[in-house]
Structure formats: C-alpha cells, structure tokens
C-alpha positions, 0 to 999 in steps of 0.5 A: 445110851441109845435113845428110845426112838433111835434105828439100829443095825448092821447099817450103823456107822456113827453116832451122835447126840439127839435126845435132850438137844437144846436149839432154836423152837418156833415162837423165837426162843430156844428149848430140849428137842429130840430126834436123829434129824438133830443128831445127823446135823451134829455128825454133819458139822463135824465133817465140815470142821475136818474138812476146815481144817485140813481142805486138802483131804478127800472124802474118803479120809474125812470120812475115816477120820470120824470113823477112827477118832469116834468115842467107842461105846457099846461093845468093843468095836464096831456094833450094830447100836453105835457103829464106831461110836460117838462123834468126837469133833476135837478129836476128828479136828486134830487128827485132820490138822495132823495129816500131811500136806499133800505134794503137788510140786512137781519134779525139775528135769532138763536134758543135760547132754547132748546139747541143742544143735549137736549132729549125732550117729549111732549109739547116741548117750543121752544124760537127764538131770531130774529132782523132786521135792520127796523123791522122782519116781520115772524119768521117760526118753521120748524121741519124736514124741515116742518114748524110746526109754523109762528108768526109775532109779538115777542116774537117768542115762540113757542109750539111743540107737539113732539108726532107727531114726531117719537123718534130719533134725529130731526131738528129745524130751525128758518126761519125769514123775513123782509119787504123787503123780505131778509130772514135769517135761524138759525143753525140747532138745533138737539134735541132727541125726546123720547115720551112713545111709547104706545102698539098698542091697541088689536083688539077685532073687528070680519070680517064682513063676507057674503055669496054673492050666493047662496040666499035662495032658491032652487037650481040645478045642479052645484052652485057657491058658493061665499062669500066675508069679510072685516075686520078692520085690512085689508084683507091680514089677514083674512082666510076663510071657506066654510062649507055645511052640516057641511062638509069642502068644501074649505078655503083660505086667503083673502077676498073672497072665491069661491067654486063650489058646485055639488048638482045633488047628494045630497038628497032632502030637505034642506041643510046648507051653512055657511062661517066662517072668522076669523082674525089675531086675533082670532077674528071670526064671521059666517053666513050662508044660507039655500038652498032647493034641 
C-alpha cells in the first residue's frame, strides 16, 4: 500500500518498499525506519544487480527491465501511486540474465579477385568474399580511398570502370558491415591501371571576337578602341590585333586589347577598323566596324 508520507503523481515510475524497513540505527544496532530515502536505495540495488548480471545492457534496457518485470499494484498499468508497480529483483535478475549477448565480432572480408600486381583496363570484375557471425549487412568498394560501389546481398561483385582512374598502381579495398555496426577492411589490393591513352582531339573551333567600341557611326577627336574575345581553349592562348585602314595599330595576348586611336588627322569619309584573334591553334576569326570621320 502506499505509505502516508509517500509523494505521488504523474512523475511516478517505480515503486519500492519504505515503511517498516529494518537496517542499521545510530548507537551500533539495528531497528523499523521509515521513509523514500529507504525505498530509492531498494530501487537502486535492483538496478546494480541487473546491471551485474547482464554488464553489456545500456542504461535504457536496465531501466525498461525494471520497469516490465515491476509487480503491477494499484490500477491496472501505469497509475500516478505506483508508477509500473513494486521492484521485483528476481524478476528484473532473470529478464536481464535472458537478453542476448550483444555481436561485437566483426565480419571477414578479403578481395578475392583480381589478384595483387595484376595489369587491368577497362571494365575491371572485381570479387569479395565476406561473412559474419549473424549476417553482413554491406560490403563497400573503395578505390584510391573512394568508394566507387556498395551491395548489401551477396554475392559481393562489383564492376569498376577503370577509365576513370589515371594509369599507374591503384588501391582497392573492401569495406564490410554487419548489423550491430562492427566494421572489417580487406588487405589493400594494388593493381596497374593501363587504359589506350587517346590523343587530345584537335581544336578546329575559331575565338569568338568583337570589337566593343567604337559602334558605327561618326566619331571625333581621340577614340578608345576596344575589343574583347574568348575562346574554348582558354584565354591565355589568344593573340590579338587592331587593324584600321588596313594599318597595324596594336597586338597583344589575352582577352582584350585596347588601342586609343587619334582621328583629328585623318581624311574625311570613312575608315575601317577590323580585330583579328587567332588561337594556339591556328584557328582565326575577324570582325570589323565602319566609323565616319
């Protein structure tokens, strides 16, 4: 029953003896004390003895098992008096002897083939062999330390494109798991990766070029001559030239040019500017603006 002095509520979980408890009394002897500062000690020892007699549970289990093997008193279930009910320590004992040892061993894994040394191309079949005491969960591919492939049902094969790796020695390393979260690595496997190496393809492609001012139209005094170009091989290989009238006025590399023009000298009537870019290639493309003095 519950005691006189006990609190209750809502906040209630478990419940253990605290009136009437015989223990040791100052003066050396023994004698019937009351209180909950008796029955948490009670709820407490149960605890230690769960957590004796099974050290692998968490605190969470240890705390459920009390909770599930507690003697239901009061209304049926949880109630604000007794919370799940009275501590039973035999019963909390023997649920905890009867959980299952945890897995903490962890799976074997091996790369079965290629073998160490071998020289591949290509689509490269790569084979793992991989066990575990309950059951592997994944087993990871990693090349070079990137994982390039997972599967979580075996058999553990696995196709590498190797053309995506540069030719030269390359690591390969299986990665499996299990349930339980142990993890095992293979022995690195070092192959030689010897894919045709394919001649870059020639650029056939022209800069684009423009000449940003002056516009057509008239123009006076001192003009600044602009023009920009970009190409698909980068800027840094592009060279440039202002041409008017058919004169070169200024070059240079990259992707602009600027050149200031002086037309107070020229004739009247109309005049030519044209921009020539060519690339690293050889490739070359012109364009060109009439102006009006």
């Amino acid at each position: 029953n519950l005691s006189s002095f006990s609190s209750y509520g809502a906040f209630t979980a478990l419940s253990a003896p605290g009136s009437g408890i015989y223990t040791t009394v100052q003066g050396g002897t023994y004698g019937s004390v009351n209180g909950t500062s008796f029955a948490s000690p009670i709820a407490a020892a149960v605890a230690a003895l769960v957590m004796s007699a099974n050290p692998s549970l968490s605190a969470d289990q240890v705390q459920n098992i009390l909770f599930s093997t507690a003697v239901d008193l009061g209304t049926p279930g949880r109630d604000s008096y007794f919370g799940y009910g009275r501590v039973n320590a035999a019963a909390a004992v023997a649920a905890a002897k009867a959980q299952p040892a945890p897995d903490t061993t962890a799976p074997s894994v091996a790369i079965a083939n290629p073998a160490g040394g071998n020289t591949v191309s290509g689509l490269v079949s790569i084979g793992v062999n991989a066990s575990d005491n309950v059951g592997v969960a994944q087993v990871d591919l990693k090349v070079n330390g990137t994982v390039v492939a997972s599967a979580a049902t075996g058999p553990y094969s696995f196709s590498w494109d190797s053309t995506g790796a540069v030719n030269g020695t390359n690591n390969l390393v299986a990665i499996a798991y299990d349930a339980a979260g142990n993890v095992a690595t293979s022995s690195v496997v070092a192959v030689n990766v010897a894919n045709a190496v394919q001649p870059p393809a020639a650029d056939t492609v022209a800069p684009v070029v423009a000449i940003a001012n002056p516009t057509v139209g008239a123009v006076s005094g001192t003009v600044n001559v602009t023009v920009n170009a970009s190409d698909n091989s980068g800027a840094a290989g592009i060279n440039m030239s202002v041409y008017i009238d058919g004169q070169l006025k200024a070059s240079g590399a990259g992707s602009s040019l600027a050149y200031s023009w002086n037309t107070r000298k020229l004739a009247a009537g109309s005049h030519t500017i044209q921009a020539v870019a060519k690339d690293a290639a050889g490739n070359t493309s012109t364009t060109s603006v009439q102006v009006t003095r």
